[in-house]
Every structure is written in C-alpha cells, then in structure tokens.
C-alpha positions as CSV (number, residue, x, y, z in Angstrom):
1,X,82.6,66.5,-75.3
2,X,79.2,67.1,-76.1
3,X,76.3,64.9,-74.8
4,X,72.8,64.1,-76.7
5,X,70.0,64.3,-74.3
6,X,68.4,60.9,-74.8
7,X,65.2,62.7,-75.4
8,X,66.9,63.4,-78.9
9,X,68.2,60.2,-80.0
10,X,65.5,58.2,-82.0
11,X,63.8,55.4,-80.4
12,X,65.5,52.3,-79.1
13,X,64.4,49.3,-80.8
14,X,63.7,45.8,-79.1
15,X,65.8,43.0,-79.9
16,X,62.3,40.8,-79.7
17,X,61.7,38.9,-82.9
18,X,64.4,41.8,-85.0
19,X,66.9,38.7,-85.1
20,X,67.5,37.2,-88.2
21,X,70.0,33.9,-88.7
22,X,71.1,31.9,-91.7
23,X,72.6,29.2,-91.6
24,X,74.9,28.4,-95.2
25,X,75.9,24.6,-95.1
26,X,79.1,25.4,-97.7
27,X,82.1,28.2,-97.5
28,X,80.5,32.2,-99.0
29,X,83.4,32.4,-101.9
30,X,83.2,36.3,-100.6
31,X,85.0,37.4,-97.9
32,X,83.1,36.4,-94.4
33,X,83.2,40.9,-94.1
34,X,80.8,41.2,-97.2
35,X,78.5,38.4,-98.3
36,X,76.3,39.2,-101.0
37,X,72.7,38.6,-100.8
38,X,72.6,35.9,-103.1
39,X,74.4,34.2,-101.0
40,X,72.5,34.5,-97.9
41,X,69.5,33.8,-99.8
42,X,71.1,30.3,-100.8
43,X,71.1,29.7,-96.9
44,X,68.8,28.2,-95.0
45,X,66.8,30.7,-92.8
46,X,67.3,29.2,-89.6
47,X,65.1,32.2,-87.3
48,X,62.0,29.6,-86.5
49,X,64.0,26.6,-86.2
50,X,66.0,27.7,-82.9
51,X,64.9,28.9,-79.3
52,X,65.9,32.4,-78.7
53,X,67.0,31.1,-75.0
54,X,69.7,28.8,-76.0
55,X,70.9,30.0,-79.9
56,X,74.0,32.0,-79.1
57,X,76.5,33.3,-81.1
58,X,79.0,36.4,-79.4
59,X,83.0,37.2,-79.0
60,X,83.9,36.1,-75.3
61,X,86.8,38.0,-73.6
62,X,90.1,37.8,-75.7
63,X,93.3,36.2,-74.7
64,X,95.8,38.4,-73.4
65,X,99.5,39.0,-74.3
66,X,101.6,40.1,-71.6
67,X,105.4,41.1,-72.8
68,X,106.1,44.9,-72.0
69,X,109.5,46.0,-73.0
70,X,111.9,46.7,-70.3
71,X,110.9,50.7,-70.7
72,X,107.0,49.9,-69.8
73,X,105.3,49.6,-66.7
74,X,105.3,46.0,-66.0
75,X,101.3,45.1,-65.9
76,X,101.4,46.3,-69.9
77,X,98.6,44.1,-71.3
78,X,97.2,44.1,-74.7
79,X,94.3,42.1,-76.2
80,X,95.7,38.8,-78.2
81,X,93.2,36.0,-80.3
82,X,89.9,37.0,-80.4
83,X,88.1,34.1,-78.4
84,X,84.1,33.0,-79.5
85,X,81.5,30.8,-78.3
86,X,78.0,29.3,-79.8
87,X,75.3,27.4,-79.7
88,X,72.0,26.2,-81.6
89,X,68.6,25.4,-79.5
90,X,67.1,23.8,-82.5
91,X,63.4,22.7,-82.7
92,X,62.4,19.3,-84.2
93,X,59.6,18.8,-86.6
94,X,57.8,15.6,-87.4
95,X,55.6,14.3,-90.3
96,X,52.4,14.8,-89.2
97,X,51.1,12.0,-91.0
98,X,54.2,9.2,-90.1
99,X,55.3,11.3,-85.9
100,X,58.1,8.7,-86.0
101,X,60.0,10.5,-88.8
102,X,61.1,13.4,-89.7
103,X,59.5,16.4,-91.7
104,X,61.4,17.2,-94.5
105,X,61.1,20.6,-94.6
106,X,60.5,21.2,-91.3
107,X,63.4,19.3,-89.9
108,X,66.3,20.3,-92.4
109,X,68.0,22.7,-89.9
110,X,68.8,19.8,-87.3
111,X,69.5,17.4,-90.5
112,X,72.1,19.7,-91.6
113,X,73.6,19.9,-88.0
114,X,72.9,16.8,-86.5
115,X,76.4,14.9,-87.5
116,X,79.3,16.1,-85.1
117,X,82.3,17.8,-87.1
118,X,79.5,19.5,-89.9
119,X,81.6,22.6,-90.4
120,X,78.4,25.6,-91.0
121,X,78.2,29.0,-91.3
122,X,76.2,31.2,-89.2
123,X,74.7,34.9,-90.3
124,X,73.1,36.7,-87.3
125,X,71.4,40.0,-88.1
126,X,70.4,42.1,-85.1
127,X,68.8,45.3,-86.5
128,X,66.0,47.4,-86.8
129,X,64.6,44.8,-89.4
130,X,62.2,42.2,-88.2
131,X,63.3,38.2,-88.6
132,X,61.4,38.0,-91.7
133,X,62.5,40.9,-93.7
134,X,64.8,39.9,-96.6
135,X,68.5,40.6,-96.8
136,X,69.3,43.7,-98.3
137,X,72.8,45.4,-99.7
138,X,74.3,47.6,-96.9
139,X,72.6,45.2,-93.8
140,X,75.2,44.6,-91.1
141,X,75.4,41.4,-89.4
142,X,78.2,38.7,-87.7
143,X,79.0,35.6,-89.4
144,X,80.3,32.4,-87.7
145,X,82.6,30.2,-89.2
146,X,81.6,26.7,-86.9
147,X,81.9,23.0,-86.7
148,X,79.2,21.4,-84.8
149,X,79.7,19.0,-81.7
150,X,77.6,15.7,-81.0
151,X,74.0,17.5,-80.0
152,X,72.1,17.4,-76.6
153,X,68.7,16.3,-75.7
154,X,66.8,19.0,-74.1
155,X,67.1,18.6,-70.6
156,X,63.5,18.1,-69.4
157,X,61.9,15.9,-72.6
158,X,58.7,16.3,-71.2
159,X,58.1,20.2,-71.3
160,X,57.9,22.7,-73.9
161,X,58.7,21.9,-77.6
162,X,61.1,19.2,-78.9
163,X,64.5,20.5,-78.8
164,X,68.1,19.9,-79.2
165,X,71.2,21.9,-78.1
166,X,74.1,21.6,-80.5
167,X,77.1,23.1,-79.0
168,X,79.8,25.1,-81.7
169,X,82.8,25.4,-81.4
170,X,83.7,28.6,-83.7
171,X,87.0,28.6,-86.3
172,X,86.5,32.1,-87.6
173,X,84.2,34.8,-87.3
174,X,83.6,38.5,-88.5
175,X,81.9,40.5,-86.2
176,X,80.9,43.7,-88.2
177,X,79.9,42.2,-91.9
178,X,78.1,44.5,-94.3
179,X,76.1,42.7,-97.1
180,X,77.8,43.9,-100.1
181,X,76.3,46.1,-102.7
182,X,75.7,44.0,-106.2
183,X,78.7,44.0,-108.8
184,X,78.1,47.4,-110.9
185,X,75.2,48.7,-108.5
C-alpha cells in the first residue's frame, strides 16, 4: 500500500460556513440518490435560519444482526437497519414593525416546522462550496426523509437569539446523493 505524504494532498477545507441545507416541504418525485437542481431550488434554504450548534442530521450506529450458521464462529455479526438521528436549532424572526408576530419571510422555516407530525425533507451539503453557492449538477449531499416532533423552547430564553429545537425523527435517508445532471445535458 502506498501512502501520500500529507504535504501532497491539497488543502483541507473548514466545515465553517461550507454547509449548505434545504429544507423541501413536499416528496422530490426523483429518487432521494439524485435530486435535480430544480428541485432543491424549489426548497427553502434553510442555512441562516438554524444554529450550527444544535441542527444535526448523521447515520448513528446500525442495528446489528446476530444469526451465524452453525459452521461460523459464534460472535458472527453483521450490520442490520441503518439507524439516523436529527435535529433543527431554528431561529425566530419577528416583524419589526408589529414584535408580537411573526415575519413572514423571515419566519417561514419554523412556520413550516412548527406543527408536530410535518413530514420534510432535509438536503445537507458539506463541501468545498460556501453556504451560499447555488446547487449545481454533480454536488454531493445527504437528504433526510423526517417528520417533525412538538418543538422546544431554547433552554435559557434570556441569552443569545430566539430559538427553538425541533427534534426529527428520520423515516428514510440517503447518505451519498449526487445532484443529477439535467435531462439531455
């Protein structure tokens, strides 16, 4: 085996502000292993409504099946359902003009997740690309399949921004998606 020197790899990149997420509020009719960019650009871009601390979205250990045959050693384990866990820090926004409501466009991330049971799909990117740069054929990302739970005031209301946790529990997911390449192209 041979080993690259470090020295000759390119440069590592920091995860700081290359994390992109879109939330779509109804099923991709492409598979969830290559959305098309039209329809993450129908999504809503979810990367300055949520606190990098507590927006998660990652594969947790897998269940584990444990049945050898009578021919193999007895501890013969191999890696069963895929297991998943998540979570949205979302920020509030308020009408500056009337603080007891709601912005409208500010606020339409918690809106859309607010009501326990909203079944959402999530589409991390964590690249090279900064938060802001648009989706592009060949980009690879995870997608989360989710239903939202009832969400959870921050726990100290009197420091730092405004924010909710709203805990997902995830149906499906596809770990290593590549945005498709348009029809023809």
């Amino acid at each position: 085996m041979t080993v690259t020197p470090i020295a000759a790899l390119p440069p590592r990149v920091f995860a700081e502000q290359n994390r992109k997420l879109t939330v779509l509020t109804a099923p991709p009719t492409e598979a969830l292993s290559a959305l098309t960019v039209a329809t993450l650009e129908a999504g809503m871009d979810g990367s300055c409504r949520v606190t990098q601390a507590d927006t998660r979205l990652r594969a947790t250990a897998s269940e584990t099946l444990n049945q050898p045959a009578v021919c193999e050693p007895a501890s013969a384990s191999v890696p069963a359902r895929s297991n998943y866990e998540g979570a949205l820090g979302v920020f509030r926004y308020f009408d500056e003009e009337n603080p007891g409501q709601a912005d409208a466009e500010g606020d339409i991330l918690f809106q859309a997740v607010k009501v326990k049971g909203t079944p959402i799909y999530v589409v991390e990117r964590l690249s090279g690309k900064k938060w802001d740069a648009p989706w592009e054929a060949g980009d690879e990302y995870s997608v989360f399949a989710v239903t939202t739970d009832n969400w959870q005031r921050q726990e100290d209301p009197h420091a730092g921004y405004i924010h909710v946790l709203v805990p997902l529990t995830v149906q499906d997911a596809e770990l290593n998606g590549v945005v498709a390449a348009p029809a023809g192209g």
